[in-house]
C-alpha positions as CSV (number, residue, x, y, z in Angstrom):
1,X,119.1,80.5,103.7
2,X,122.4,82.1,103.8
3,X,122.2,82.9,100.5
4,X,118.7,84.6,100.6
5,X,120.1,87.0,103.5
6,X,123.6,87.6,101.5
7,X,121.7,88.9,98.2
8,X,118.6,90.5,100.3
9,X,121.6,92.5,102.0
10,X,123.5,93.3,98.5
11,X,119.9,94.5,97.5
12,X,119.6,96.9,100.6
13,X,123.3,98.1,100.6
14,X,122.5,99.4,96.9
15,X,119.7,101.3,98.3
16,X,122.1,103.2,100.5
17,X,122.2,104.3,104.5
18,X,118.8,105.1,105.5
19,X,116.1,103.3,103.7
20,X,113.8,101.9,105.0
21,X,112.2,98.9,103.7
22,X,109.6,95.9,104.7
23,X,108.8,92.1,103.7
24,X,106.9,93.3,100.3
25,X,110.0,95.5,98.8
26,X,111.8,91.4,98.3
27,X,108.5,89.4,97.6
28,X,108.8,89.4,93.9
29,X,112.2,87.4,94.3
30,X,112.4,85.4,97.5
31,X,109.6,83.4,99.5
32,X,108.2,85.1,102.3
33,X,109.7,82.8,105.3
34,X,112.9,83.4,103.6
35,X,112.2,86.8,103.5
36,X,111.6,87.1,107.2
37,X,114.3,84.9,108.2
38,X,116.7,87.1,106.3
39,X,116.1,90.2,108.0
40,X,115.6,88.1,111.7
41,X,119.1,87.5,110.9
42,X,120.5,90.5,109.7
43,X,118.9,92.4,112.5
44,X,120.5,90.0,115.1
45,X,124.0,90.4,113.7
46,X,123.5,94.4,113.5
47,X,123.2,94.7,109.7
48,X,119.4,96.4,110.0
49,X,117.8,97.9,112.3
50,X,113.6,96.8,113.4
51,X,112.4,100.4,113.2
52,X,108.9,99.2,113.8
53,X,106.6,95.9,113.8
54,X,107.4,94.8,109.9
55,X,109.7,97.6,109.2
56,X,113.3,97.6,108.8
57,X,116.0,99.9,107.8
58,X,119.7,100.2,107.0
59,X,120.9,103.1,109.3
60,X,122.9,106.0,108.9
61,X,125.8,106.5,111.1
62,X,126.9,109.0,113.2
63,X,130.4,110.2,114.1
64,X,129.1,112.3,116.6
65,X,126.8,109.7,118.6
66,X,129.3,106.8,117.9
67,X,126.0,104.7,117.1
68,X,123.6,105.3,114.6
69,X,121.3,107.9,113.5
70,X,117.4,108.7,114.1
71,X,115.4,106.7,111.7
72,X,114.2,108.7,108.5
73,X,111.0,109.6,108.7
74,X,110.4,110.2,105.2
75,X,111.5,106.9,104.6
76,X,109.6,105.0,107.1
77,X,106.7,106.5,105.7
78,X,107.2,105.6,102.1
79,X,108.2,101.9,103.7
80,X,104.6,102.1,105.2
81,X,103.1,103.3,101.6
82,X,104.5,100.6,99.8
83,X,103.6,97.7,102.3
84,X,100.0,98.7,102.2
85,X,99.4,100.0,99.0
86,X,98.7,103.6,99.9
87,X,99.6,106.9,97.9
88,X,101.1,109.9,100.3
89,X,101.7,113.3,100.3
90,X,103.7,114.8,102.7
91,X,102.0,118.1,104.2
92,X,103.1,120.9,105.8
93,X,106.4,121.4,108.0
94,X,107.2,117.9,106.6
95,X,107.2,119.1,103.1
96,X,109.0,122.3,104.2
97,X,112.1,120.1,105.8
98,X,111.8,117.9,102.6
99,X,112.6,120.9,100.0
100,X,115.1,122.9,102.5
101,X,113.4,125.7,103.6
102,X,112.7,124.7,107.0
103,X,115.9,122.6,109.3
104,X,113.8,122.5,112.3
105,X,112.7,118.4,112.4
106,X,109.2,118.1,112.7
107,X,107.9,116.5,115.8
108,X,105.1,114.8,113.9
109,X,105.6,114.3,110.5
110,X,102.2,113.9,109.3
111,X,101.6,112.9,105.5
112,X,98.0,113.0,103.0
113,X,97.4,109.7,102.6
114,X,94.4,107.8,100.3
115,X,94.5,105.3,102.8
116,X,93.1,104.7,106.3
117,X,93.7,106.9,109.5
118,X,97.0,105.7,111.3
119,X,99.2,107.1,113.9
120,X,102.3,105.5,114.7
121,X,105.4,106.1,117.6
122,X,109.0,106.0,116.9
123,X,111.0,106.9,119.5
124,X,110.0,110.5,120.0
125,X,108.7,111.4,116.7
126,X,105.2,110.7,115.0
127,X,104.4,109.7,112.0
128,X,100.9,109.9,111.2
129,X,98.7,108.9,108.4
130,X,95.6,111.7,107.1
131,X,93.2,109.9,105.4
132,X,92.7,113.1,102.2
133,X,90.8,112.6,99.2
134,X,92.3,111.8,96.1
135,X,91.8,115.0,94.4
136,X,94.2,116.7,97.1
137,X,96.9,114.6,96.7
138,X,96.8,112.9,93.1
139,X,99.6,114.9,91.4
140,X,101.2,113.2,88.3
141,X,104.8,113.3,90.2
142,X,105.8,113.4,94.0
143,X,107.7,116.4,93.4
144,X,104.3,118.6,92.3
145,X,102.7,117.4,95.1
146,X,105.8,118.0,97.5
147,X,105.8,121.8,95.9
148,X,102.0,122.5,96.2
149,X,101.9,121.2,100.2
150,X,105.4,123.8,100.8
151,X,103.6,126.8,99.3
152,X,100.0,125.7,100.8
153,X,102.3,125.8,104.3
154,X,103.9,128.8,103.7
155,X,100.6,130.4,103.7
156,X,99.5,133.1,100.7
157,X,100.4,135.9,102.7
158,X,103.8,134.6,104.2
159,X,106.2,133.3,101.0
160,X,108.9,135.5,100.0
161,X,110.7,136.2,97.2
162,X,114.1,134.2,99.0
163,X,111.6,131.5,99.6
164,X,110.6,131.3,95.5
165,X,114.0,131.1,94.9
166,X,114.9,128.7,97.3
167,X,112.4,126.1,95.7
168,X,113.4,126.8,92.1
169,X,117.2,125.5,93.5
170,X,115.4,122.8,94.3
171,X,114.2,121.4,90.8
172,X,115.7,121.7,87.6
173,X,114.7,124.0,85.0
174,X,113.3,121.4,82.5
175,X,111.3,120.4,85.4
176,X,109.3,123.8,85.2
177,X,106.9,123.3,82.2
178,X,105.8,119.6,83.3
179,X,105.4,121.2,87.0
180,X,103.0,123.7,86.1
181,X,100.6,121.9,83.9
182,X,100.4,119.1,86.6
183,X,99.3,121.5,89.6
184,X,96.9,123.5,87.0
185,X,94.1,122.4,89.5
186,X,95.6,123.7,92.7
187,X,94.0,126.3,94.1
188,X,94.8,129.5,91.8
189,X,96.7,131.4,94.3
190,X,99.2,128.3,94.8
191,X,99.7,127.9,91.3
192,X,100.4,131.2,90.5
193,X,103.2,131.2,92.8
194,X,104.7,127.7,91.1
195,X,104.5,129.8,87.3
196,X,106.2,132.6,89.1
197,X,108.9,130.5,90.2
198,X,109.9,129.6,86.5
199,X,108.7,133.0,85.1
200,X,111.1,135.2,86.8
């Protein structure tokens, strides 16, 4: 057993501060009671931290808090994704904090999922689940999808030209072609605003 918790730990000290993780991101490699009594274990001696019923992470710390950090949102949700299976999308403020152009931390961070309705509590924040269809969120890459939701929350009338250049920071320039052709079915007014991004 102790070796099942040593290399589950190696694998989520690779991952880095902040993931967050569940039971399926080790089932490929260890038996699921190992599994679980891994993480009972690391969470007892303060390696992880129980985020959630069946989700764990490996928190950031903070100087200023002498503790650790919030939970990452973004990464408790793709935790969620991958335990059940479900593709997401974060929408609105969400994608805005994800890409830099907004630092106010959403109070509900609320994501297009092609999976069921779900709500869920952490601490103060929310983390909720929109069941979308597929055509909305079905982007060849997360970052296309991420791009489209930003502009689609900026609003048609509202994006500036700081604000176009501020996302095209955020990807690199090779990116641009694939980008365009994969958001060719967002509504036209969106993806005029992704070619002006690599056009100017």
């Amino acid at each position: 057993m102790q070796g099942a918790q040593n290399k589950i730990l190696t694998r989520i000290a690779k991952r880095g501060r902040g993931w967050a993780f569940s039971k399926v991101d080790f089932a490929a490699d260890f038996r699921v009671d190992s599994i679980q009594k891994a993480l009972t274990g690391l969470e007892q001696i303060g390696q992880i931290r129980r985020v959630m019923r069946g989700v764990y992470d490996y928190p950031k710390k903070s100087r200023a808090l002498g503790g650790f950090r919030s939970p990452d949102m973004d990464q408790v949700a793709k935790a969620l994704a991958r335990k059940f299976g479900w593709r997401i999308q974060p929408t609105g403020e969400v994608a805005l904090n994800l890409l830099g152009l907004s630092t106010q931390v959403p109070a509900r961070w609320i994501y297009a999922s092609d999976g069921p309705n779900r709500t869920y509590e952490i601490g103060v924040q929310s983390l909720e689940f929109r069941k979308t269809p597929l055509r909305e969120s079905a982007f060849n890459s997360k970052d296309s999808g991420l791009l489209v939701q930003a502009i689609k929350a900026l609003g048609r009338e509202r994006i500036e030209d700081e604000q176009i250049r501020a996302l095209k920071k955020q990807f690199a320039d090779q990116d641009g072609r694939r980008i365009i052709q994969e958001t060719k079915l967002a509504p036209d007014w969106i993806h005029a605003i992704i070619r002006s991004i690599w056009e100017r």
